[in-house]
C-alpha positions in Angstrom: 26.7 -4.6 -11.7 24.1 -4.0 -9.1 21.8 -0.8 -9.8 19.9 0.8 -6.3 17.0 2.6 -7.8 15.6 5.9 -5.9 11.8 7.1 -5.4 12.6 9.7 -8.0 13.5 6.9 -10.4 10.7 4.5 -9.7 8.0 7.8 -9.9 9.8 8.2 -13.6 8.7 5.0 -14.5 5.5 4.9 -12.8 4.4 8.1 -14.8 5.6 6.6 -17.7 3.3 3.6 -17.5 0.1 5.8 -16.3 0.8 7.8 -19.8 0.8 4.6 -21.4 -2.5 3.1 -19.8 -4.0 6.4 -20.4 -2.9 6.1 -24.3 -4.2 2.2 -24.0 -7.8 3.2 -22.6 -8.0 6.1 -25.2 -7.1 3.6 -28.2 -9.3 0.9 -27.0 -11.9 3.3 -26.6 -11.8 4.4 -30.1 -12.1 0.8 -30.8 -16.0 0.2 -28.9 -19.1 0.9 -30.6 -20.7 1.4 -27.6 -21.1 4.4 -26.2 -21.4 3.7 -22.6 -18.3 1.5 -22.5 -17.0 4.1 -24.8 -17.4 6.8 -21.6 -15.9 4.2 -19.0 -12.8 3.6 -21.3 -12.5 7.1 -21.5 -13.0 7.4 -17.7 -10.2 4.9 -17.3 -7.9 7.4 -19.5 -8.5 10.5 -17.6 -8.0 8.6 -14.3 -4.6 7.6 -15.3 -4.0 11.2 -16.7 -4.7 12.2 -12.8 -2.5 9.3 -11.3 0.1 10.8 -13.5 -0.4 14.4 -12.2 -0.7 12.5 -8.6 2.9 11.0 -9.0 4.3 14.0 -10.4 3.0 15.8 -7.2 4.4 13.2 -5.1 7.5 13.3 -7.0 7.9 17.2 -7.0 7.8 16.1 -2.9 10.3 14.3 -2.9 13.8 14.5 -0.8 17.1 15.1 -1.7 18.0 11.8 -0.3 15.1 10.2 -2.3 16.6 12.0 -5.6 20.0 11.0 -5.4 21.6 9.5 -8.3 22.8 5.9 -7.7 25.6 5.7 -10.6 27.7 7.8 -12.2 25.5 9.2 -15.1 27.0 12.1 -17.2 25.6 11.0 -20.7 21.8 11.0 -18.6 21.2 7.1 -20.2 19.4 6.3 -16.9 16.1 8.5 -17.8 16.3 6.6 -21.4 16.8 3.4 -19.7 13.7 4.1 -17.3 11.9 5.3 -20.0 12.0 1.9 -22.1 11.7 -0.1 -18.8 8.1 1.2 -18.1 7.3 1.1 -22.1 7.9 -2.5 -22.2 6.9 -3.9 -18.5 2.9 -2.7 -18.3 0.6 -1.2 -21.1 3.4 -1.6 -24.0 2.2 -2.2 -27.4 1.7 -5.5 -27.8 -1.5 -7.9 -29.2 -4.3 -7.3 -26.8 -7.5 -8.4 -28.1 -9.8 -4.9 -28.2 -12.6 -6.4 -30.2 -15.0 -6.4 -27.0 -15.4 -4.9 -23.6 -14.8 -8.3 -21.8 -11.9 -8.3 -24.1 -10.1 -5.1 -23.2 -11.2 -5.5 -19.4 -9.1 -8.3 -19.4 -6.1 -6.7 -20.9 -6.5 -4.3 -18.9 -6.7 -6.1 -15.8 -3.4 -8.5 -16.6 -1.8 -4.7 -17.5 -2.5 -3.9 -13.9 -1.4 -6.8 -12.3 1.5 -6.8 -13.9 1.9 -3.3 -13.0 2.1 -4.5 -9.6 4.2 -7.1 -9.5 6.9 -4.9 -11.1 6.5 -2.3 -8.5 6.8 -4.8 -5.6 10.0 -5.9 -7.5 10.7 -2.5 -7.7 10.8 -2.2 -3.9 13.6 -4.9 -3.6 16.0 -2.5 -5.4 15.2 1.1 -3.6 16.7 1.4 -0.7 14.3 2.6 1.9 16.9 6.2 2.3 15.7 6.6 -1.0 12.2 6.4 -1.1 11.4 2.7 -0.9 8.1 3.3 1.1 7.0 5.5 -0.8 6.2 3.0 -3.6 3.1 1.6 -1.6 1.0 4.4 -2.8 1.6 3.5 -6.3 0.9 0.2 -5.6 -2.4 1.1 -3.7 -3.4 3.2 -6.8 -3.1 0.1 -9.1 -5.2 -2.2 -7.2 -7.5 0.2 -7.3 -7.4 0.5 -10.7 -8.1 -3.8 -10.6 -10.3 -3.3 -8.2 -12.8 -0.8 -10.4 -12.0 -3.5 -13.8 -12.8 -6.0 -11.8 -16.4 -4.6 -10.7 -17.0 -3.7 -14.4 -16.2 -6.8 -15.9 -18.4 -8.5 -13.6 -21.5 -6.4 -14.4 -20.5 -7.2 -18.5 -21.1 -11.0 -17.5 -24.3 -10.4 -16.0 
């Protein structure tokens, strides 16, 4: 059985994983002795509290086209099904090493691209009448995201 996602789904999912980066970031934080990376860690946190806040905008602005359910859904499984999707594609818990900046930067980095490459696939399955464009600005936040890791992790070489 073939399953057609919507924007509304995929902005479920999305805020699911920015709850769970933020949660990553805050628990890697904890982890760091030092104070400055300490403060970016925490920086990271609160800026995927705000993409979550961002998406739920986006989402609130959403069609009725782009909310429509795909299946037949009475029991509401699909928001639990979503739910553990985006828990165990990006930022689930699993062994990262968070014993050094470098470390975590990494993780975090891999977290992020793989954050990407599951909302690319996710574009294959929403039809664009429901909100398939739409997923471009989620990616565009992410590779910001790698973008910013990147720069830092750079600078911890140096």
């Amino acid at each position: 059985m073939s399953y057609d996602f919507n924007a509304d789904d995929v902005f479920e999912m999305a805020m699911q994983i920015e709850r769970n980066g933020a949660t990553f970031y805050r628990d890697a934080a904890a982890n760091i002795a030092d104070q400055n990376a300490k403060e970016f860690l925490l920086d990271l946190a609160a800026m995927e509290d705000d993409h979550e806040k961002t998406f739920a905008a986006m989402r609130k602005g959403l069609g009725e086209a782009e909310k429509t359910q795909t299946v037949f859904d009475p029991q509401n499984e699909a928001a639990a099904y979503l739910k553990a999707l985006a828990d165990t594609r990006i930022f689930f818990k699993k062994e990262m090493d968070t014993s050094s900046l470098e470390a975590i930067l990494k993780a975090a980095i891999l977290a992020e691209k793989d954050s990407i490459v599951f909302y690319l696939g996710m574009k294959d399955l929403v039809p664009e009448s429901l909100g398939q464009s739409r997923l471009d600005d989620i990616i565009k936040a992410e590779m910001s995201h790698i973008k910013l890791l990147s720069h830092r992790l750079v600078a911890t070489r140096s």
